[in-house]
C-alpha positions as CSV (number, residue, x, y, z in Angstrom):
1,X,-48.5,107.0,-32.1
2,X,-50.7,105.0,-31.1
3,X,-50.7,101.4,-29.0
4,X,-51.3,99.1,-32.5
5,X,-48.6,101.4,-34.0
6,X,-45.8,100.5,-32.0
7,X,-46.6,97.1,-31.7
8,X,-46.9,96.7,-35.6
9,X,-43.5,98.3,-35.8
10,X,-42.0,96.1,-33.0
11,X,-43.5,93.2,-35.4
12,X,-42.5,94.0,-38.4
13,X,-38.6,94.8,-37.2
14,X,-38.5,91.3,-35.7
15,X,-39.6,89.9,-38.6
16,X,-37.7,92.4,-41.2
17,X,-35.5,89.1,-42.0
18,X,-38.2,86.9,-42.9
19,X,-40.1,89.8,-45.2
20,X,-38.6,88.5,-48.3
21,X,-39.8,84.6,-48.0
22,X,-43.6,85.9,-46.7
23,X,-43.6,88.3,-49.7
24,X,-42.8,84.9,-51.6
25,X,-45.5,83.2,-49.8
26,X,-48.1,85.5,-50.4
27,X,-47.5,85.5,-53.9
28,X,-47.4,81.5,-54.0
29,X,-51.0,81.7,-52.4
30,X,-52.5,83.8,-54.5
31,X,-51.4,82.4,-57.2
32,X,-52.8,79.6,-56.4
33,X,-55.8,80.6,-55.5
34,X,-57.4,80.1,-59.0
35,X,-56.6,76.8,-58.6
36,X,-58.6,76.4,-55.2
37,X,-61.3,78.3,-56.7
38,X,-61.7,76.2,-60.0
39,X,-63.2,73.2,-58.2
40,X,-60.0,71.9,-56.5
41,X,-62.3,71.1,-53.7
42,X,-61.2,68.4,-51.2
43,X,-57.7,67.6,-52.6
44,X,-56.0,69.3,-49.4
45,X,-58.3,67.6,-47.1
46,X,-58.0,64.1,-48.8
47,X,-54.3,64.5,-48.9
48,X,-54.5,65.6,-45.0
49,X,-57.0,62.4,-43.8
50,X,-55.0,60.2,-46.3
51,X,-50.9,61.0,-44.5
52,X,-51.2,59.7,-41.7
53,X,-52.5,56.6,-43.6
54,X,-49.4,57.1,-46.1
55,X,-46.8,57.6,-43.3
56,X,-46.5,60.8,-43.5
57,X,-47.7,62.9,-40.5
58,X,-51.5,63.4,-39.9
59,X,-52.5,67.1,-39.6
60,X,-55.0,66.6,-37.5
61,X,-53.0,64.8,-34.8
62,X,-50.5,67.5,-34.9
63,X,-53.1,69.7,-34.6
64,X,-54.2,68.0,-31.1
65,X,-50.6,68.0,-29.9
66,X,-49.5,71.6,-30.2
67,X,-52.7,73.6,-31.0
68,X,-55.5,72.8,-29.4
69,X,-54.2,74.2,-25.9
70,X,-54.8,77.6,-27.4
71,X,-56.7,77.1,-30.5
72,X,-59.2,75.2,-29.1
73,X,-60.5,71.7,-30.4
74,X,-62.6,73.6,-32.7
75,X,-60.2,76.3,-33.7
76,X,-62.4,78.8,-32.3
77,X,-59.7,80.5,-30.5
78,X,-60.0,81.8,-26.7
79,X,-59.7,84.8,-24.3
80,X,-58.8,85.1,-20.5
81,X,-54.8,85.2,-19.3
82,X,-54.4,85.6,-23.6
83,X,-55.8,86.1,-26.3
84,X,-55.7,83.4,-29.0
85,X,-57.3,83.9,-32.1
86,X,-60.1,81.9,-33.5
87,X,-58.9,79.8,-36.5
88,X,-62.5,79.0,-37.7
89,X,-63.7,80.2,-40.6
90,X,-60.2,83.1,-40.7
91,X,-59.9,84.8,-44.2
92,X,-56.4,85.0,-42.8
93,X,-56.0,81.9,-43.9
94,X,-56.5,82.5,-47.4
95,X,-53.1,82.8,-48.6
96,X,-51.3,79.7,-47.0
97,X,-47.8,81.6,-46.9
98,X,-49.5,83.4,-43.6
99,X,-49.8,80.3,-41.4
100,X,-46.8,78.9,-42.8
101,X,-45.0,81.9,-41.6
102,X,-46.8,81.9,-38.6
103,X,-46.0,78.6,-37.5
104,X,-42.3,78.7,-38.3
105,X,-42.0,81.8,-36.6
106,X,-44.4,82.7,-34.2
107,X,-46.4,85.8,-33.7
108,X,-47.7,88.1,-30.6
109,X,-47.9,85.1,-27.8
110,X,-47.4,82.5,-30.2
111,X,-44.5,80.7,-30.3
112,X,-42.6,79.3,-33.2
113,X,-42.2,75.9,-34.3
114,X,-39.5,76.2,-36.5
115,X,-36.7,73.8,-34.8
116,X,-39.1,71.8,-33.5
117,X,-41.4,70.4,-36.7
118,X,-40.3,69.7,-39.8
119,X,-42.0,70.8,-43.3
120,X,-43.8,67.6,-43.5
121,X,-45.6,68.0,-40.1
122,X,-45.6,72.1,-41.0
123,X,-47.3,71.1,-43.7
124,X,-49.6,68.8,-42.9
125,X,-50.9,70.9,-40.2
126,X,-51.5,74.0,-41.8
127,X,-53.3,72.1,-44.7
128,X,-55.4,70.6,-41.9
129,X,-56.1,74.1,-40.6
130,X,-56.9,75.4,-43.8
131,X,-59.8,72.5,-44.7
132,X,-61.4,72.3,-41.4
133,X,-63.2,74.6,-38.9
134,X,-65.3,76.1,-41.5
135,X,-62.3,77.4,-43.6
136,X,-62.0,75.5,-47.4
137,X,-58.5,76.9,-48.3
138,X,-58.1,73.3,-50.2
139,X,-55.3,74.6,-52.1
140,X,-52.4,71.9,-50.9
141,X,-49.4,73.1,-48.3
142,X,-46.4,70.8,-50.0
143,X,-43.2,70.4,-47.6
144,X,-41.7,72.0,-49.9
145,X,-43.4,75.8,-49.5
146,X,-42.5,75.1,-45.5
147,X,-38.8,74.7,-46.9
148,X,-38.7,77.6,-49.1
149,X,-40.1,79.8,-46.0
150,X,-37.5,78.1,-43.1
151,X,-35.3,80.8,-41.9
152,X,-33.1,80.8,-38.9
153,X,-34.3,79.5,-35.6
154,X,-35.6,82.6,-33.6
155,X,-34.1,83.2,-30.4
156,X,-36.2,85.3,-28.5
């Protein structure tokens, strides 16, 4: 077995609990990825610039807050102690049930947010993610897809 086997299994059994709501996810971002591709251009992005004017939080500030550490202020990720992968221009992106999962739960050094942001900064900041740093994912990331995906606060 090899190294990425046993991690990928050590993933996926953590994880085997939230399988069900990222198999959801996937299939709510491809579905709408007609959508994105049919000109929707810009709504995600307006809708991110425009919260923070609205009330609601700004994805870009959250972005600063709790990303940029690891992400970098240009999302292209960085190497040394760890490794944190580049979020410019990432096809993993596509689907915006990854992040969404991602964020809520955390992956390899990455820790979760679940507990500590709600699906209306979740939200807002994976939509920002997906419209900036080269990526055009402008397919919109509603509070309510972060809801549909919260699980249980992970412990460890």
């Amino acid at each position: 077995m090899t190294q990425q086997t046993v991690h990928t299994a050590g993933v996926v059994s953590r994880f085997a609990p939230y399988l069900a709501p990222l198999s959801l996810a996937v299939t709510l971002g491809l579905a709408a990825m007609p959508a994105a591709a049919q000109g929707a251009a810009g709504q995600a992005q307006a809708a991110t610039e425009s919260a923070g004017a609205l009330g609601g939080p700004d994805g870009e500030q959250l972005y600063r807050q709790n990303c940029v550490a690891c992400h970098m202020a240009q999302g292209e990720g960085a190497q040394g102690l760890g490794r944190f992968p580049a979020l410019a221009n990432n096809p993993a992106l596509t689907a915006a049930g990854y992040p969404i999962f991602v964020v809520l739960n955390g992956l390899g050094g990455m820790p979760w947010f679940n507990g500590m942001l709600s699906d209306e900064e979740i939200a807002a900041v994976v939509s920002y993610v997906r419209t900036h740093f080269g990526n055009t994912y402008t397919d919109p990331v509603r509070p309510e897809d972060v809801a549909m995906m919260r699980g249980p606060v992970p412990t460890e």
